[in-house]
N, C-alpha and C positions, 0 to 999 in steps of 0.2 A: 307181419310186415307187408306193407303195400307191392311191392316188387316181388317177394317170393309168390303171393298168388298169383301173380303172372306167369310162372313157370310154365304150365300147362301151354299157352299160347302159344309162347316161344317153342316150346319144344315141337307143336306143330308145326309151326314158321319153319324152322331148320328140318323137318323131317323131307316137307315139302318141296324146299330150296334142294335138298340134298339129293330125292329120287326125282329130281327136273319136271315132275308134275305140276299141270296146272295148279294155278294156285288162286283161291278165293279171296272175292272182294277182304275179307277180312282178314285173310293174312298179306293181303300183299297192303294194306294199310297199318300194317303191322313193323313192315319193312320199311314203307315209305316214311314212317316216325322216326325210327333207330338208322337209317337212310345208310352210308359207304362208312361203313365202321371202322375198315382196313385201311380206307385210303386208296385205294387202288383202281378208282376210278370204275368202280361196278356197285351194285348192288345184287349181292349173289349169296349163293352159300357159305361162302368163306364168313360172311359179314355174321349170317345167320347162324354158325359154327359157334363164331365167337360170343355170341350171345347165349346162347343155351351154355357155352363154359361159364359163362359167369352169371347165370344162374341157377347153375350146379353148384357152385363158389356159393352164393349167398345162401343156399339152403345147407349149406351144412358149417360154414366158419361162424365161430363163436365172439361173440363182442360185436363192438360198430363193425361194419363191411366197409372198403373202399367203392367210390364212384365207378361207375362204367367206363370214366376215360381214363382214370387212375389203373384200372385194369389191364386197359389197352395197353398204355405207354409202357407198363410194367411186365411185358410179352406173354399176358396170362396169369398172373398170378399177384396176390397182394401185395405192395411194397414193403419194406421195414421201415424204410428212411423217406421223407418226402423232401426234396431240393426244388426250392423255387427259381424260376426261370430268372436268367438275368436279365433285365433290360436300363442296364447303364451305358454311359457313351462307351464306345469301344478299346478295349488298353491292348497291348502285347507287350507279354514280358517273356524275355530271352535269356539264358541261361547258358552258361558254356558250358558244350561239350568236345569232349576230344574227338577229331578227325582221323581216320584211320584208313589207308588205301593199301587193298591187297593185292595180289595178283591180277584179282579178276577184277580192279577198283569198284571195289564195294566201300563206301562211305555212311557215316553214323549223321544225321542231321543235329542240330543243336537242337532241344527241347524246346518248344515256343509252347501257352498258352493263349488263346483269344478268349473273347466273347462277342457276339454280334451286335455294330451299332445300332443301334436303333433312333429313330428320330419321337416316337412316342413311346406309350408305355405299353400298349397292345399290340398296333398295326408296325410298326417300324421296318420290322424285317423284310416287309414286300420291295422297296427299293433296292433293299441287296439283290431279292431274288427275281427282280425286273434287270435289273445288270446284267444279270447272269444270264437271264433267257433269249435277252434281246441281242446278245454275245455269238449263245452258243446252241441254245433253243434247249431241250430236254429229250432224255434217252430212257427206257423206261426197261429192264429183265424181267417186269412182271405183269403180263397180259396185258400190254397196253402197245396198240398194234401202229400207233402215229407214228410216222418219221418224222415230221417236218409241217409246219403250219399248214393247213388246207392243202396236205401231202399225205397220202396210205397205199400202203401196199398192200397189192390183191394177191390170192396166190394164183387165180385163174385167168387166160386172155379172156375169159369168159366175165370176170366181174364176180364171182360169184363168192367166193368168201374173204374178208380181210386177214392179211397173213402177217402173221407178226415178225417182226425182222430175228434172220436165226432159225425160223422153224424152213422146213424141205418145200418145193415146191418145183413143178414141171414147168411152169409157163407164165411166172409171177406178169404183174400190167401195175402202173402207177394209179392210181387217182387221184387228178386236181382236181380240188374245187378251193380256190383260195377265198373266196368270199361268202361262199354257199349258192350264188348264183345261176352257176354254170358248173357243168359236167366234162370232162377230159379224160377218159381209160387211152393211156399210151402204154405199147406194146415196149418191151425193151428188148429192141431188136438184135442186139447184142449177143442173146441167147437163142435166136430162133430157130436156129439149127442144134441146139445142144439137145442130146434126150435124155439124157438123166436127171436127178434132183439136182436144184441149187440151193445152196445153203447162203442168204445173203446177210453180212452185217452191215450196221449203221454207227458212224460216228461222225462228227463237225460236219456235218449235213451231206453226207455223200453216202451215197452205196457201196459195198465192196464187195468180191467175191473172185475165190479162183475156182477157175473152172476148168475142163478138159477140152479140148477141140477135137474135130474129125480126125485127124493128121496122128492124134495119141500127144500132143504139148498140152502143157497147165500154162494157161495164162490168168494173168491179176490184172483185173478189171476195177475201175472205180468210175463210177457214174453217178450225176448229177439231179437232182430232185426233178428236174424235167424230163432226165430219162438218154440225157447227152454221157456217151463216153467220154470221159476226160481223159482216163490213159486207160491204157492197154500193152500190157509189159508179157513179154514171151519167157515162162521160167523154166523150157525147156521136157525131156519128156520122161523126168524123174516124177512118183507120184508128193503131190505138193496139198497142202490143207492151208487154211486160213486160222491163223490160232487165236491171235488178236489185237488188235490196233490204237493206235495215239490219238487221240484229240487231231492233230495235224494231218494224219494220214500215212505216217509210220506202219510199217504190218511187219508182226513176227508172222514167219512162215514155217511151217514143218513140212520134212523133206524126208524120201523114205521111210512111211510109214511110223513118222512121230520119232524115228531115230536122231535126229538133226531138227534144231531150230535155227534159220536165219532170217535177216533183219533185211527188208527191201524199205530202205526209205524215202520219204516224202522227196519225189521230182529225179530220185537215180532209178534206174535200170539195171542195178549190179545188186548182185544179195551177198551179204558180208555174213557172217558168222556170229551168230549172237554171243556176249561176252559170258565166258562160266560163272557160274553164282557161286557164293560160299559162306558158309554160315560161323558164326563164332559158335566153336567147343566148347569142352572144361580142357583145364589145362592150358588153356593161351591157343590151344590149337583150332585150325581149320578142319573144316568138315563140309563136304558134299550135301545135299540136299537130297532126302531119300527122296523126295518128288517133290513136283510143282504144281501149280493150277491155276492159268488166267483165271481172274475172278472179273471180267467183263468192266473192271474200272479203267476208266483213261483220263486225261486232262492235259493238255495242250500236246505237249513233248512226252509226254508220260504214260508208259503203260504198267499197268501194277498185275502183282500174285503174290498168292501164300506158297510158301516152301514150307516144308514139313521134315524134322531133323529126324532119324531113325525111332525115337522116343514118343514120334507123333504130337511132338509141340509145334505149333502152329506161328508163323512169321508170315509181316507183310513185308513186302519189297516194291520198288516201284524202278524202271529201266529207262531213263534220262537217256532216248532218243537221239538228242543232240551229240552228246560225245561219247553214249554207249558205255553208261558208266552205272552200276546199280546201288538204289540207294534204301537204308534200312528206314520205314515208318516208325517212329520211337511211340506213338500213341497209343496201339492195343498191346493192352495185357497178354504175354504169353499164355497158352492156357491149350491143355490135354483134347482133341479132340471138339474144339469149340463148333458153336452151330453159327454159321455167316452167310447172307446173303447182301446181294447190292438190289436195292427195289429201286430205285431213281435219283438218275445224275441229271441235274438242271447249275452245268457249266464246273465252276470248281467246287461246289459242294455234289456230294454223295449221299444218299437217305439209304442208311442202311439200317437191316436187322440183324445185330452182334449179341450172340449169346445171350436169347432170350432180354436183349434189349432193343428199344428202336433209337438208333443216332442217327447226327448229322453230322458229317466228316470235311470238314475243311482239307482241298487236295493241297492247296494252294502254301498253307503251313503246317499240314502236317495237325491238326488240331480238332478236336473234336466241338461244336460250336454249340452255345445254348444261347437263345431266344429265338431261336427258327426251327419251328412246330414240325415235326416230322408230318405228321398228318397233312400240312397243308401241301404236301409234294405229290400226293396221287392227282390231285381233278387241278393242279396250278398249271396257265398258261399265257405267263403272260399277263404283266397292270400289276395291279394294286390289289386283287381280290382274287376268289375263286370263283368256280361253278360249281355246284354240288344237287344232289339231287333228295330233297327233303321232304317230305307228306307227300309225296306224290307230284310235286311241281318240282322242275329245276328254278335253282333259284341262285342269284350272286350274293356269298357271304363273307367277310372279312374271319377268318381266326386267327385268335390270339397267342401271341407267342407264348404265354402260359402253357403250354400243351395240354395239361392235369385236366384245364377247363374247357376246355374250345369246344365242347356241349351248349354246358350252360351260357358262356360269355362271348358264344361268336355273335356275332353282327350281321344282319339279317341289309342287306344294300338293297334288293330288290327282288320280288318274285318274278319267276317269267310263266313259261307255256306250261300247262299241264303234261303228263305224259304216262302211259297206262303199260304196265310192265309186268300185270297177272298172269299173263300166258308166258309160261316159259322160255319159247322160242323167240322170241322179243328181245333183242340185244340193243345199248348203243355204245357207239365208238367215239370218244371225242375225236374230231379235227383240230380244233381250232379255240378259240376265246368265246366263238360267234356261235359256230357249229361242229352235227357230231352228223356220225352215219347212223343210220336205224335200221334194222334187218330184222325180217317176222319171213314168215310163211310164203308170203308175197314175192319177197325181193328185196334187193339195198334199195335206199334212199335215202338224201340229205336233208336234212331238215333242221334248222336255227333254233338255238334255245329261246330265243323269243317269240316265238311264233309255233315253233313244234311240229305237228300234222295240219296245222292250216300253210304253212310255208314250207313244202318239200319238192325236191328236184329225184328225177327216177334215175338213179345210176344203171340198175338193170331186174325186168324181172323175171324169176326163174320159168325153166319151162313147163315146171305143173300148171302154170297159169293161162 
């Protein structure tokens, strides 16, 4: 078979990717064919990982092999069943379920199924997820360092590396460049006197973060993609953490040392007391939650977790803000110990990866959505298409909500600049639809996917230079 003599290749490619050594014309043209495998808006090892798995797969499974994307979708491993994507106009049906309020008002949703409308039979779903973006913009738990259109956080006042929202930093600085243009590092003076890490999150386009002052108070800060304090709330000089936040600007807080969670919401200055959770037993009875876990999901009012019952079965919940009432997701499968992550929310949908599966989670009903390509969620910003980065050119491509295909059958709209990614150290960041950051040896710089290194602006460059 024509692919399994490829092994050898690949398996150099990922050794390469893997020990961050330079890498030759020929494997980095190796890379630049099989191009952001994951989705996740790099071309790296992770992509090259998944490649040599599934040409380990094909050198040893007997009978046909499944496709490379059929691989993906299938979290590694070959499918049993194939399910064609739906692309009919959009139905909801509703089902009654019983309503059940406890103590702690914990409520059951009624069972709804969708399917995403679409207005064709390939591209349809980009209007949903132009809705969405132009809403709410996109949030990203997996290496993907954007806040906000021609908006990044650095984690130096120096410029010097992009800091992803979440991770520690001394002295984070904003970068605008909303059009690619022009250059802005604002200090966020907020912190200027703080000298510990800060740990900052993002959600509906604002900064958060509680922090310590001189004095020994925790204050909750929220700040504005220009770098403006919008509030600044004094929570006193109990030790306080930031656990995680609503779409709106809701924040669960933890308060001595994770003993205590309370609720400071969007526009008060009072912290109320988060409502107790509880889970349905056997027996008709209630039962406590041996733990919990913000899973980084939110959507407007909403902030969600998995509870885990002594047996280590796994429960979503989501905590309706508004009147502080917690409500059960009836969509995932209970299930022992499950493997979950959120890779990116662009508004009410969720791209996640659920037990060795990739889905799209409707917050909005509670639904799990098909015709909207998990895949197109890493490099999508915005319109009607993406940006991807293919033979070595970025390039704009349409895929199809078939997911199984979006190899073979995506849509090639236009090539842009070339872009050369052999040397290790070589990164870029998207900005924006237009532009991305580019970081070598040198220094940051911005530079347009249409233009590349003939159109670049110098953010800053280091001082080996």
């Amino acid at each position: 078979m024509e692919l399994k003599s490829k092994i050898a290749g690949i398996t150099a490619l990922c050794l390469a990717f893997t020990a961050g050594a330079a890498v030759s014309p020929r494997i980095t043209r190796a890379a630049g064919m099989f191009g952001d495998i994951n989705g996740d808006s790099h071309v790296d090892a992770k992509d090259a990982s998944i490649i040599l798995s599934y040409y380990s797969y094909l050198s040893t499974t007997d009978g046909e092999p499944v496709t490379l994307e059929e691989y993906v979708i299938n979290g590694g491993k070959a499918p049993t069943t194939t399910t064609p994507a739906v692309t009919t106009t959009a139905e909801t049906t509703t089902t009654a379920a019983t309503t059940t309020t406890t103590a702690a008002t914990t409520t059951t949703e009624p069972v709804t199924t969708t399917t995403a409308p679409t207005v064709d039979s390939k591209y349809g779903y980009y209007e949903q997820l132009d809705e969405e973006y132009q809403k709410y913009g996109r949030w990203s738990h997996y290496e993907d360092y954007v806040v906000a259109d021609g908006h990044m956080l650095l984690a130096d006042n120096d410029g010097s590396n992009p800091l992803k929202a979440g991770a520690n930093s001394k002295k984070p600085c904003l970068l605008v460049s909303e059009d690619g243009s022009s250059i802005d590092l604002r200090d966020l003076d907020i912190f200027k006197d703080y000298s510990d890490y800060l740990q900052l999150k993002y959600a509906g386009g604002y900064l958060y973060n509680v922090y310590w002052t001189r004095d020994g108070n925790n204050r909750f800060a929220k700040i504005d993609m220009d770098g403006n304090v919008v509030r600044n709330v004094d929570l006193g000089k109990t030790l306080c953490d930031l656990a995680a936040l609503s779409g709106n600007g809701d924040a669960i807080i933890t308060v001595d040392n994770k003993k205590e969670y309370m609720i400071l919401k969007n526009g008060s200055d009072e912290l109320v007391e988060m409502p107790k959770l509880t889970l349905e037993g056997e027996h008709g009875l209630s039962i406590e939650p041996s733990s919990i876990q913000f899973n980084s999901m939110f959507y407007n009012n909403k902030i969600y977790l998995l509870a885990y019952d002594p047996n280590r079965n796994e429960f979503m919940y989501y905590l309706d803000c508004n009147d502080l009432s917690w409500h059960k997701c009836k969509t995932f499968v209970t299930k022992y110990n499950s493997l979950y992550s959120v890779r990116y929310i662009i508004g009410r949908y969720a791209f996640l990866n659920y037990d060795s599966d990739y889905i799209v989670y409707d917050m909005e009903t509670d639904t799990i959505v098909e015709g909207i390509p998990f895949v197109a969620s890493g490099t999508y910003y915005g319109g009607n298409s993406n940006i991807d980065y293919v033979d070595n050119k970025w390039t704009e491509i349409k895929l199809p909500s078939d997911a199984k295909n979006f190899v073979k059958e995506r849509e090639t709209v236009r090539v842009l600049a070339e872009e050369d990614f052999s040397d290790a150290t070589r990164r870029a960041y998207y900005m924006s639809k237009t532009h991305y950051l580019y970081k070598d040896n040198y220094g940051l710089f911005v530079r347009s996917f249409e233009k590349g290194k003939d159109e670049e602006k110098t953010v800053v460059l280091f001082d080996n230079q």
